[in-house]
C-alpha positions as a LaTeX table, in Angstrom:
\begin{tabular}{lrrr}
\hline
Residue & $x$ (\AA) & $y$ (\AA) & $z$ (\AA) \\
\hline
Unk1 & 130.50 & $-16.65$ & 104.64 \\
Unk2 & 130.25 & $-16.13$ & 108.11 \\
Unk3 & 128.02 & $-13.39$ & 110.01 \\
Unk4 & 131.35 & $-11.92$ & 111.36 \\
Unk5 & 131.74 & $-11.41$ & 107.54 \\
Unk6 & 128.90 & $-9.67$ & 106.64 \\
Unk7 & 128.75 & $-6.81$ & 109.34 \\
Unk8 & 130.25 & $-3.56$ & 108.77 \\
Unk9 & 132.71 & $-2.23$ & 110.21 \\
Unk10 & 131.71 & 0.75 & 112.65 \\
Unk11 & 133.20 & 4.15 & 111.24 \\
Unk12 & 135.01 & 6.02 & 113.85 \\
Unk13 & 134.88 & 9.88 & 113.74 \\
Unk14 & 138.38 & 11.08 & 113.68 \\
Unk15 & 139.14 & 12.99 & 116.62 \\
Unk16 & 138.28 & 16.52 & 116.93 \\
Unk17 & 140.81 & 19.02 & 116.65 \\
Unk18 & 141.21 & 21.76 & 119.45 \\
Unk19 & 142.40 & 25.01 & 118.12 \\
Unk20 & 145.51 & 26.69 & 120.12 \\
Unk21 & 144.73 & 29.03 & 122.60 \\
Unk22 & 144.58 & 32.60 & 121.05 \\
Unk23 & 147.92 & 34.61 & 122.09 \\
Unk24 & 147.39 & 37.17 & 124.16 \\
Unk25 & 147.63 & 40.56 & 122.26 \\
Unk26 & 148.69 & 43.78 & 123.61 \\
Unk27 & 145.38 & 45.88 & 124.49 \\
Unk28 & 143.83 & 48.49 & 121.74 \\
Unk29 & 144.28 & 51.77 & 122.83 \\
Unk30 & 141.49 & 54.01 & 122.99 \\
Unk31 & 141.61 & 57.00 & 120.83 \\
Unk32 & 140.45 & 59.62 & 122.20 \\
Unk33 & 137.85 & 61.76 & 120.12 \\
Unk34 & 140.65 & 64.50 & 119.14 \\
Unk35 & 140.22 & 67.80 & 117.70 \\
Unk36 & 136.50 & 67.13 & 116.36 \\
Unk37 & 134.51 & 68.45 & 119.19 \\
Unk38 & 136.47 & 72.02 & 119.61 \\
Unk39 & 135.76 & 72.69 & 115.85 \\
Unk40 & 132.43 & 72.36 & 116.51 \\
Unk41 & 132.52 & 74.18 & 119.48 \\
Unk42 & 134.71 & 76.69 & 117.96 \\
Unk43 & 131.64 & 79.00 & 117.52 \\
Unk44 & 130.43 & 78.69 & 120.09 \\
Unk45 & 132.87 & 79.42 & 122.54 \\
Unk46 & 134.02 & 82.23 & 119.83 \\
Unk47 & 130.80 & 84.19 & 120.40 \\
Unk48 & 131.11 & 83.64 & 124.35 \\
Unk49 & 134.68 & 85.08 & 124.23 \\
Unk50 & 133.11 & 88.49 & 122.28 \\
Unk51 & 130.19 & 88.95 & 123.75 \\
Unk52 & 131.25 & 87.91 & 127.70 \\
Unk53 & 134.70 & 87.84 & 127.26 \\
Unk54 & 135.43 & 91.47 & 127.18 \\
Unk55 & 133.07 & 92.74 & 130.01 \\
Unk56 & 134.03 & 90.13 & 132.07 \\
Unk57 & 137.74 & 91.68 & 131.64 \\
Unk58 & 136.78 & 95.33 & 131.73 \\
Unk59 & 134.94 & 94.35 & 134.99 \\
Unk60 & 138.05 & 92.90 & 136.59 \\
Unk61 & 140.08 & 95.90 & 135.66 \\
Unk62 & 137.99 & 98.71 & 136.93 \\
Unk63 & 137.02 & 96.80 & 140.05 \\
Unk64 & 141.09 & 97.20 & 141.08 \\
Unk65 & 141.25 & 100.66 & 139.82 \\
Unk66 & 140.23 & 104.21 & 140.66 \\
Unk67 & 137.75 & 105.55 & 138.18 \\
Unk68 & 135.27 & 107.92 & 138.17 \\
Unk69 & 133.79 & 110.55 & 135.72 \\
Unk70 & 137.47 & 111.98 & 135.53 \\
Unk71 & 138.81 & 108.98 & 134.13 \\
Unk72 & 136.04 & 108.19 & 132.04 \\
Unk73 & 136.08 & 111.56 & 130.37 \\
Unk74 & 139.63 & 111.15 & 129.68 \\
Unk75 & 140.33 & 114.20 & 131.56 \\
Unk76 & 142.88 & 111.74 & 134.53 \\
Unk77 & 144.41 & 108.10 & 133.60 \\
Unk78 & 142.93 & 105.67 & 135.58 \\
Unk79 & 145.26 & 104.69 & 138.90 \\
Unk80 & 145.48 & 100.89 & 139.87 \\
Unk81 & 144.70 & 101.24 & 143.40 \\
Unk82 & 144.73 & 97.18 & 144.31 \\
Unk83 & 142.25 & 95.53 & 146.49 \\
Unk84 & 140.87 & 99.31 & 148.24 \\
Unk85 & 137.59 & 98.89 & 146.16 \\
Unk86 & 137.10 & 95.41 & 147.90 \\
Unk87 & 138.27 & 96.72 & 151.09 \\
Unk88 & 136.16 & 99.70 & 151.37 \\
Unk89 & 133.07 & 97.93 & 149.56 \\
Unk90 & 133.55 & 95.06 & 152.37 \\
Unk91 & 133.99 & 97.50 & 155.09 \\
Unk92 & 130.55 & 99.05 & 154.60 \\
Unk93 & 127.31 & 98.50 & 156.87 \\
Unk94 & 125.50 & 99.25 & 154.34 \\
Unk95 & 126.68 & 96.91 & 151.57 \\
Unk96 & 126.53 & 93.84 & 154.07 \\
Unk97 & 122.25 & 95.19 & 154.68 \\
Unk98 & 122.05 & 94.56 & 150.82 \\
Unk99 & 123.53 & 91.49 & 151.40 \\
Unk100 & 121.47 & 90.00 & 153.34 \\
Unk101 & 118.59 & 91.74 & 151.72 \\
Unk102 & 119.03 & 89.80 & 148.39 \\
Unk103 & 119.73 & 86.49 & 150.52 \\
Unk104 & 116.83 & 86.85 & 151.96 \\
Unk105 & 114.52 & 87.97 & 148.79 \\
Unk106 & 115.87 & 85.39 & 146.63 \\
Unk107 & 115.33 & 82.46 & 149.20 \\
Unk108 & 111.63 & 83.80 & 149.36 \\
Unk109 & 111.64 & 83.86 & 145.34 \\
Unk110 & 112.78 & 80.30 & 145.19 \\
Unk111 & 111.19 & 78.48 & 147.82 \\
Unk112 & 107.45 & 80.12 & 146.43 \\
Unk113 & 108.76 & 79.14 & 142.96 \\
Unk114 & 109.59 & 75.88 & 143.76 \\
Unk115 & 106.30 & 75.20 & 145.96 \\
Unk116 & 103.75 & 76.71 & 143.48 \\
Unk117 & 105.35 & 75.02 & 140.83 \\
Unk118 & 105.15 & 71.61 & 142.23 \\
Unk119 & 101.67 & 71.92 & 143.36 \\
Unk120 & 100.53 & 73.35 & 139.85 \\
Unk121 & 102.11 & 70.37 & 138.03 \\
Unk122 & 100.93 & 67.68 & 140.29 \\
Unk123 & 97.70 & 69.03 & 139.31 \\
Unk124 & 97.79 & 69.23 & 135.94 \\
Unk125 & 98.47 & 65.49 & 136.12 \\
Unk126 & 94.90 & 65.19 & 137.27 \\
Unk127 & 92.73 & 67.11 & 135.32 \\
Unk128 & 90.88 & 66.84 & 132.31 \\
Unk129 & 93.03 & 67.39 & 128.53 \\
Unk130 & 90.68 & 70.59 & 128.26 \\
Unk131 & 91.58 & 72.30 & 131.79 \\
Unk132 & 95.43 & 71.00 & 131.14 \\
Unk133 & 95.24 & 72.77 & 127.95 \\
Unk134 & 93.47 & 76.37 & 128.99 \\
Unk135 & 96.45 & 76.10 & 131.90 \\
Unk136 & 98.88 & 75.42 & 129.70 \\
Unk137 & 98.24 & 78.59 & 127.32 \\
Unk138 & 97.75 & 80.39 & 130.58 \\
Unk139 & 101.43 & 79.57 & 131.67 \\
Unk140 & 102.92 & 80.18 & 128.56 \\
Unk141 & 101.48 & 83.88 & 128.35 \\
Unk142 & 102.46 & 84.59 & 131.62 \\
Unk143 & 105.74 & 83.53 & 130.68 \\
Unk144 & 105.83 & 85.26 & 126.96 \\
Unk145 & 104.95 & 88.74 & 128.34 \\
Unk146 & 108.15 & 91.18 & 128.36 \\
Unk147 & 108.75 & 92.19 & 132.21 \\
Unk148 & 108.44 & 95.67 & 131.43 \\
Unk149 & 104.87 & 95.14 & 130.80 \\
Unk150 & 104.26 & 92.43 & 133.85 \\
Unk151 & 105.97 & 95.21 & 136.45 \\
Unk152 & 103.30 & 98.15 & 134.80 \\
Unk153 & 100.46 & 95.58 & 135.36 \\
Unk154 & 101.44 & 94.80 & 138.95 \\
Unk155 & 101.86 & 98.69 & 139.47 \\
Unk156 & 98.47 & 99.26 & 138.48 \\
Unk157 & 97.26 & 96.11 & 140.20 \\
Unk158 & 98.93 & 97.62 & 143.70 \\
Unk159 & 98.09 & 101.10 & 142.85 \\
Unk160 & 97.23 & 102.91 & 146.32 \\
Unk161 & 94.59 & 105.34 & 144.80 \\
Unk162 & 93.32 & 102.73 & 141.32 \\
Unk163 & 94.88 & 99.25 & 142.17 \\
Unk164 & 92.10 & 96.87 & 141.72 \\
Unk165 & 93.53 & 95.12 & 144.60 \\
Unk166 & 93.32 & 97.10 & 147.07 \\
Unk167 & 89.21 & 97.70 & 145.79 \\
Unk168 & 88.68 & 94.00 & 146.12 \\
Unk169 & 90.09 & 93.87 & 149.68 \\
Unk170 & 88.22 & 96.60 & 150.60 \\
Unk171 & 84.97 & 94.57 & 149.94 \\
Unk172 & 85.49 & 92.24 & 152.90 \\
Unk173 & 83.58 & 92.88 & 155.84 \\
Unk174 & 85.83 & 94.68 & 157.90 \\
Unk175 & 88.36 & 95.63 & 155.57 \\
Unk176 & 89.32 & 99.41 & 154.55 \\
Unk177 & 91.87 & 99.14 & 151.62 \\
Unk178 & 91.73 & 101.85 & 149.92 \\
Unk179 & 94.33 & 104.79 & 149.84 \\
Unk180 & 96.76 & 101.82 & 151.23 \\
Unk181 & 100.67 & 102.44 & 149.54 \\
Unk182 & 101.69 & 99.22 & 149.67 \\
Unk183 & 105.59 & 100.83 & 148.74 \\
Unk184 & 105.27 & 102.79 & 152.07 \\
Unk185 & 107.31 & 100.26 & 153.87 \\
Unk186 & 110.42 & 97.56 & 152.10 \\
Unk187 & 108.96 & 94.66 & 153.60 \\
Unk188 & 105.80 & 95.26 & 151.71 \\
Unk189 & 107.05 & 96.55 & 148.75 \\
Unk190 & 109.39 & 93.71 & 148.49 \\
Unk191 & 107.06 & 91.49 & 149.07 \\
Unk192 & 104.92 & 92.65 & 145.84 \\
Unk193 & 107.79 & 92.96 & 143.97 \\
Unk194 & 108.70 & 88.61 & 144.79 \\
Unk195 & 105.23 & 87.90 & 143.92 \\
Unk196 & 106.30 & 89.51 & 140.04 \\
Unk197 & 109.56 & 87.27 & 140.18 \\
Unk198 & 107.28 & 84.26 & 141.58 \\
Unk199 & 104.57 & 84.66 & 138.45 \\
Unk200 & 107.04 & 84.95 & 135.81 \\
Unk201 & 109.62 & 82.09 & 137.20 \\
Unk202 & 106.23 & 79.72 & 137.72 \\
Unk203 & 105.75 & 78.92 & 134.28 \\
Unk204 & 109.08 & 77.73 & 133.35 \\
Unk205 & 109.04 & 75.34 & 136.72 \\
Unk206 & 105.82 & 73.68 & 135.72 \\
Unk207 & 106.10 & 72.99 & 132.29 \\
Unk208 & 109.91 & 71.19 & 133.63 \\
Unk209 & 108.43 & 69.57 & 136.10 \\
Unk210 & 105.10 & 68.32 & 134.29 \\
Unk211 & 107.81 & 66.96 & 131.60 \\
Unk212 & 109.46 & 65.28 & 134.55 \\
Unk213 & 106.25 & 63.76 & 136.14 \\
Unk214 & 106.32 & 61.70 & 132.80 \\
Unk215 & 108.78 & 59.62 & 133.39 \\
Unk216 & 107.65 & 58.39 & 136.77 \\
Unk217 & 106.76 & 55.02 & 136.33 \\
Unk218 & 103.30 & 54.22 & 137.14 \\
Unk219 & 103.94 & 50.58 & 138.00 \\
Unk220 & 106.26 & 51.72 & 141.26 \\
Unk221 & 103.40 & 54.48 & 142.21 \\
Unk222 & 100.57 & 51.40 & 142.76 \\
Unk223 & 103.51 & 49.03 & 144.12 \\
Unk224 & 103.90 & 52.29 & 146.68 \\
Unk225 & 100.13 & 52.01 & 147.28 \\
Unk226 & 99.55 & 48.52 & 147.63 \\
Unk227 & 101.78 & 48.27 & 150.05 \\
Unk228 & 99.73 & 51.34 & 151.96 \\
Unk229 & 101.59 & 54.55 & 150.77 \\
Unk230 & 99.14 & 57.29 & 151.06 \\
Unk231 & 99.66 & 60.65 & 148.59 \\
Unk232 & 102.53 & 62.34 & 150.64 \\
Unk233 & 103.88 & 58.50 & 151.00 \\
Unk234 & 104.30 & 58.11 & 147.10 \\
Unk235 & 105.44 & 61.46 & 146.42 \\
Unk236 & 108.05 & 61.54 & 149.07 \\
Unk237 & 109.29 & 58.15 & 148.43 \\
Unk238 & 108.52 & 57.13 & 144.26 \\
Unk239 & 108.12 & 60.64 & 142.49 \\
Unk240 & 110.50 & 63.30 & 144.75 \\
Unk241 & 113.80 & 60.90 & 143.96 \\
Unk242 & 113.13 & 60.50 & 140.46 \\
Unk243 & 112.54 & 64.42 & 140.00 \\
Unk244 & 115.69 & 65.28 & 142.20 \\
Unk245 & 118.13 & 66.05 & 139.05 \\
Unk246 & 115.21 & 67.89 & 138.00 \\
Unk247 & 114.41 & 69.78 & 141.12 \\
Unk248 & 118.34 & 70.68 & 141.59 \\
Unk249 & 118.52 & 71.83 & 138.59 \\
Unk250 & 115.47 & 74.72 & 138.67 \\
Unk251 & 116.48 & 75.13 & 141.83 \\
Unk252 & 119.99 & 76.48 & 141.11 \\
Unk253 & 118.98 & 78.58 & 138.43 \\
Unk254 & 115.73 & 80.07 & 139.97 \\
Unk255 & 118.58 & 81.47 & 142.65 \\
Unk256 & 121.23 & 82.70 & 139.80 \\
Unk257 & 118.16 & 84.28 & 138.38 \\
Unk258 & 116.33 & 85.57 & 141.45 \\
Unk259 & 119.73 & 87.00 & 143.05 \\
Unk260 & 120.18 & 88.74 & 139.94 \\
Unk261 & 116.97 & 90.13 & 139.59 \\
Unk262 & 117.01 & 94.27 & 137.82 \\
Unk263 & 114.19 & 95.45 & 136.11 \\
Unk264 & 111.75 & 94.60 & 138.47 \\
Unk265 & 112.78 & 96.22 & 140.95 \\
Unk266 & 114.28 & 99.50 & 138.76 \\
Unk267 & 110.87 & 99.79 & 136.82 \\
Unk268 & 108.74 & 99.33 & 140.12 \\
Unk269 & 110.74 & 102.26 & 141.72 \\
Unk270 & 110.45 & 104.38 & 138.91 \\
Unk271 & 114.10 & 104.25 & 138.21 \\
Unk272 & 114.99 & 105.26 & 141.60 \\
Unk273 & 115.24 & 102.40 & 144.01 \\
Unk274 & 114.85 & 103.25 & 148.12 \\
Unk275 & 117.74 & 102.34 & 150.26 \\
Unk276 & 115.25 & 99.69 & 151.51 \\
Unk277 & 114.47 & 98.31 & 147.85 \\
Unk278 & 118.46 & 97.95 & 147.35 \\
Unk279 & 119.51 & 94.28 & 146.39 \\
Unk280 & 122.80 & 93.80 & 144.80 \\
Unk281 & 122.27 & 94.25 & 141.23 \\
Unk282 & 120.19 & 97.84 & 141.62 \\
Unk283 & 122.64 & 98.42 & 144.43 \\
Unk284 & 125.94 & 98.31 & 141.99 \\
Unk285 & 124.25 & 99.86 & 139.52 \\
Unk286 & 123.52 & 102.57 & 142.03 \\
Unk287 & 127.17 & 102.76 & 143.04 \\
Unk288 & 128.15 & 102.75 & 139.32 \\
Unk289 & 125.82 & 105.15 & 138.08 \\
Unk290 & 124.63 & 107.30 & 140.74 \\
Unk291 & 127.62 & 108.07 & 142.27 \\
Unk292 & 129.47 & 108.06 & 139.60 \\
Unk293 & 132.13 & 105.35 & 141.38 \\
Unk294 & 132.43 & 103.03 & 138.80 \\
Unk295 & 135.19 & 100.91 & 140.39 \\
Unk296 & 133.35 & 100.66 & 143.24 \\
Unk297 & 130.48 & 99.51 & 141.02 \\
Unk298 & 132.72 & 97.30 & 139.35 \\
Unk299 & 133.98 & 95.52 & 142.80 \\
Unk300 & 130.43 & 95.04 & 144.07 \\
Unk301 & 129.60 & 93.46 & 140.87 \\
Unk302 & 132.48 & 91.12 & 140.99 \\
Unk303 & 131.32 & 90.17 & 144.41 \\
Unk304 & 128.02 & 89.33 & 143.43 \\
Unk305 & 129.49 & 86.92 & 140.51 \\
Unk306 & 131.21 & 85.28 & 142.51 \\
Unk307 & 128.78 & 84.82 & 144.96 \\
Unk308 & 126.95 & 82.99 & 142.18 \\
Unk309 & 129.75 & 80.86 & 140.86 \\
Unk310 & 129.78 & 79.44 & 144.38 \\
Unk311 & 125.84 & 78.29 & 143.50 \\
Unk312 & 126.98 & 76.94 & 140.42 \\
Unk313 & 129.73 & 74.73 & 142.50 \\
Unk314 & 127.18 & 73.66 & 145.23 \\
Unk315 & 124.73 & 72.53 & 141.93 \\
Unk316 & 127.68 & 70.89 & 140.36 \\
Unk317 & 128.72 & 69.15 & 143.44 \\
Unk318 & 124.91 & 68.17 & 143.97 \\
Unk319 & 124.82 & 66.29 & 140.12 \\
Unk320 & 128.31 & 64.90 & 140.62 \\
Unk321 & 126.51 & 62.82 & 143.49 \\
Unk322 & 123.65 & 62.00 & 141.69 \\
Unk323 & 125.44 & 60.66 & 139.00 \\
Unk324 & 127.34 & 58.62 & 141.00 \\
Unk325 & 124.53 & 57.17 & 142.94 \\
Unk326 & 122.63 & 56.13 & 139.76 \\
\hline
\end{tabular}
């Protein structure tokens, strides 16, 4: 027996088989998520429709119609009269004062907001848990009291003959506070009134913002100074970009709510706002009420919503970028 006899034979693997390509198939249509989020909006949007719905109408109606005590004692039918409410409403010196009033109070009212709220929760990221805490119960308070109660403290607090204020100034050297009406002028009076929309808006911007300040990560705030960011440095360039959402947000409804502002104003005036306390809200209610011109009430209403539906399309525009930058 030769060696050629005695060797095995080497084994060979049979050939792997390649399976066909796959045939393309025609692509799975999405399906959308049908009827199952109206149902469960159905409530919702049910409650809306009663409780907004109907004054939202009623307002539209009596804005393009004549109607006045008459009408609303049943005693003439109410007469569409078209766009006169708008025209005479637009056509008035007056209304275009209030105007620029409320512009001009509610930009004060925001940017204070906005300011004092940013500084307050910057801080309360560097103090101790105690003093974060006693703030924090502070700010909640504030923001818990009813405003009926906040405008009687700030009336006693600005009192010409008892406010406590005017007794502190009066200690400074130099300084002779008392007897001073601090309601004697607009300016001034509107002034006190913005500082009782600033203290009860403040609360609700800090404890937003302090929940934003979370999320900034620390890693990019030493990267910032390491690379010799100072304080304004990292919170212009790390922590004001990530809060921007944030910031747009408060800062569109801190002017639906500051434009709209009523009871401070009505209960600081005793009921009876001054031409020079007028903003829009106490000014159609004035028109409405007073008078006794309800359209025209109505129509300067209207105006003022839609006023602040064009905020609400400036903060939608403003998150439609964001989300398409991130």
């Amino acid at each position: 027996m030769s060696a050629a006899d005695t060797t095995t034979p080497t084994e060979v693997p049979p050939p792997l088989s390649v399976p066909p390509p796959p045939t393309p198939s025609a692509p799975r249509r999405r399906r959308g998520p049908g009827a199952t989020p109206w149902l469960l909006l159905a409530p919702c949007l049910l409650i809306l429709g009663l409780v907004m719905g109907y004054p939202l109408v009623r307002l539209v109606t009596l804005s393009f119609q004549k109607f006045g005590q008459s009408q609303l004692w049943g005693f003439l039918p109410a007469q569409w009269v078209g766009f006169d409410n708008f025209t005479a409403v637009l056509g008035d010196g007056e209304f275009w004062t209030v105007v620029v009033r409320t512009v001009v109070f509610a930009a004060g009212c925001v940017i204070f907001t906005m300011v004092t709220g940013m500084l307050i929760a910057l801080l309360l990221q560097r103090v101790s848990g105690w003093v974060k805490t006693l703030i924090n119960i502070a700010l909640v308070a504030s923001w818990g009291m009813p405003i009926v109660v906040a405008t009687t403290v700030f009336k006693w607090l600005f009192d010409a003959d008892y406010g406590i204020l005017n007794a502190l100034l009066s200690k400074l050297p130099g300084v002779e506070m008392i007897g001073h009406n601090w309601f004697a002028s607009g300016p001034q009076g509107l002034a006190v009134i913005m500082l009782l929309v600033v203290w009860g808006a403040v609360p609700f911007v800090v404890i937003t913002l302090s929940a934003g300040l979370t999320q900034v990560p620390k890693e990019m705030e030493e990267a910032a100074r390491l690379d010799g960011a100072g304080a304004w440095g990292v919170f212009r360039y790390v922590t004001l970009p990530i809060l921007k959402p944030i910031i747009v947000m408060l800062t569109t409804l801190s002017v639906i709510w500051d434009m709209g502002v009523f009871p401070q104003v009505f209960v600081m005036r005793n009921g009876h706002p001054e031409p020079e306390f007028q903003i829009l809200p106490t000014y159609s209610y004035d028109r409405a009420f007073v008078v006794n011109d309800y359209a025209q009430g109505s129509a300067i209403a209207l105006i003022t919503v839609l006023l602040l539906l064009g905020v609400v399309a400036v903060y939608m525009r403003q998150m439609l970028k964001i989300g398409e930058v991130e």
